[in-house]
C-alpha positions as CSV (number, residue, x, y, z in Angstrom):
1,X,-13.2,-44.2,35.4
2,X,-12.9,-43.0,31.3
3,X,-13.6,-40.5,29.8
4,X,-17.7,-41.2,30.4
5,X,-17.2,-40.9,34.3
6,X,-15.4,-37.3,33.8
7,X,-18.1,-36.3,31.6
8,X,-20.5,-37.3,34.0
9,X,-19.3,-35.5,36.9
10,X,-18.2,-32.3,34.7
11,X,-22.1,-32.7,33.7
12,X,-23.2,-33.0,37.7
13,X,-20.9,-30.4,38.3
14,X,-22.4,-28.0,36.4
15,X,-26.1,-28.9,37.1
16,X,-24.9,-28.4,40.7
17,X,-23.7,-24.9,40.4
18,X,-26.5,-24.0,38.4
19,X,-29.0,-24.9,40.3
20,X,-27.0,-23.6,43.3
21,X,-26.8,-20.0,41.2
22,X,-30.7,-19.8,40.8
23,X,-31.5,-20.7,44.4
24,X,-28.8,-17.9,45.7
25,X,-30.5,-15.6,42.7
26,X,-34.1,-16.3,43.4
27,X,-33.1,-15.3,47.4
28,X,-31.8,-12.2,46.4
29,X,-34.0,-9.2,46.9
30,X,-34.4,-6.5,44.1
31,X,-31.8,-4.1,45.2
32,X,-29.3,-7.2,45.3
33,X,-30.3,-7.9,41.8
34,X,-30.1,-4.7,40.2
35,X,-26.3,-4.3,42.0
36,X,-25.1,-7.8,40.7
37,X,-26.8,-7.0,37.3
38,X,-24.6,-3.4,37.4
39,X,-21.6,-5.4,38.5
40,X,-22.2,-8.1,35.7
41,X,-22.4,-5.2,33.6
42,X,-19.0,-3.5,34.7
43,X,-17.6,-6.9,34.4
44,X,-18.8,-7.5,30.7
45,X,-17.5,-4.3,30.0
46,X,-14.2,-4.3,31.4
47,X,-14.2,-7.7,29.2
48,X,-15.1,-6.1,26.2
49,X,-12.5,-3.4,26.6
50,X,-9.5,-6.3,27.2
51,X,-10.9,-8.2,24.1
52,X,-10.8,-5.3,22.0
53,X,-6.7,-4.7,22.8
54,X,-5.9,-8.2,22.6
55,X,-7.2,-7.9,18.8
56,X,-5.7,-4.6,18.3
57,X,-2.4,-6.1,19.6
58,X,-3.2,-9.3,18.0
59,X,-3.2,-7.2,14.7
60,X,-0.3,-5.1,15.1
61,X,1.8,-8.3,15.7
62,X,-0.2,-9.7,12.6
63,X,0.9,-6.2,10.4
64,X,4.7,-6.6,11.8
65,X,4.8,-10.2,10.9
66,X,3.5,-8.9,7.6
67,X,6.1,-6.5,7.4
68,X,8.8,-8.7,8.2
69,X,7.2,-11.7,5.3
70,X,7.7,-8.4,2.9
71,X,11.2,-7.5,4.1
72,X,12.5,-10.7,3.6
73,X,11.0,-11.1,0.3
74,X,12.6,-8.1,-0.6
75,X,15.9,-9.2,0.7
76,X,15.6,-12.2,-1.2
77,X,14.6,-9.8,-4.6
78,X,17.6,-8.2,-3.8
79,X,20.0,-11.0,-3.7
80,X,18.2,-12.4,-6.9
81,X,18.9,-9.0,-8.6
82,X,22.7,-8.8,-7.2
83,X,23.3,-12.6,-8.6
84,X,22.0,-11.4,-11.9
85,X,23.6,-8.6,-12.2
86,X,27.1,-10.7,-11.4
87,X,26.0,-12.7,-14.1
88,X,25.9,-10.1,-16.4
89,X,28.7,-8.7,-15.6
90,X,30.6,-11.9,-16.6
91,X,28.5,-11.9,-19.6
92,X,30.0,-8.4,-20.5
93,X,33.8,-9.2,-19.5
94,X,33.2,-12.5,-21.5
95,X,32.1,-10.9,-24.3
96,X,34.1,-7.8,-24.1
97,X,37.7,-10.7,-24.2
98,X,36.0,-12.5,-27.2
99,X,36.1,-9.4,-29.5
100,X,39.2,-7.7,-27.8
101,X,41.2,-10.3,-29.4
102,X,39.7,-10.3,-32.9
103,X,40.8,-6.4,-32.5
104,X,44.0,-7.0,-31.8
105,X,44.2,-9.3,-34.7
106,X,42.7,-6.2,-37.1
């Protein structure tokens, strides 16, 4: 049995329980409706509620991973900036020894 027989029973599955779920709604009486519509109804909302935190959290987590993408690229600015300025101090003592001599020779 493949892939085709577990579709087919997932399919007869669900054609089952549906069929199953109309019978059981059909034999309800109004009352019994009207309290598994208000139950549905709680259910949906406590739903609603749980997806709206997850993307709250979901965006928090989003914003810190944000914040630390920014950190680091400012960590890396700063080491850019550090190796530049070690560079140009180098320059500057470099420079500074080629005319101290000339100076001295004055």
């Amino acid at each position: 049995m493949g892939g085709d027989g577990s579709e087919f029973l997932q399919r007869d599955f669900s054609e089952t329980y549906e069929r199953y779920h109309v019978e059981s709604l059909q034999n309800m009486s109004k009352q019994e409706l009207v309290k598994e519509y208000l139950e549905l109804e709680k259910c949906l909302s406590r739903m609603e509620e749980e997806n709206n935190r997850l993307r709250m959290e979901s965006k928090k987590h989003g914003g810190e991973t944000a914040e630390t993408a920014r950190v680091r690229q400012l960590e890396l600015e700063v080491d850019r900036l550090r190796a530049e300025n070690l560079r140009l101090l180098k320059e500057k003592d470099l420079s500074g020894r080629e005319k101290s001599p000339c100076k001295l020779g004055e």
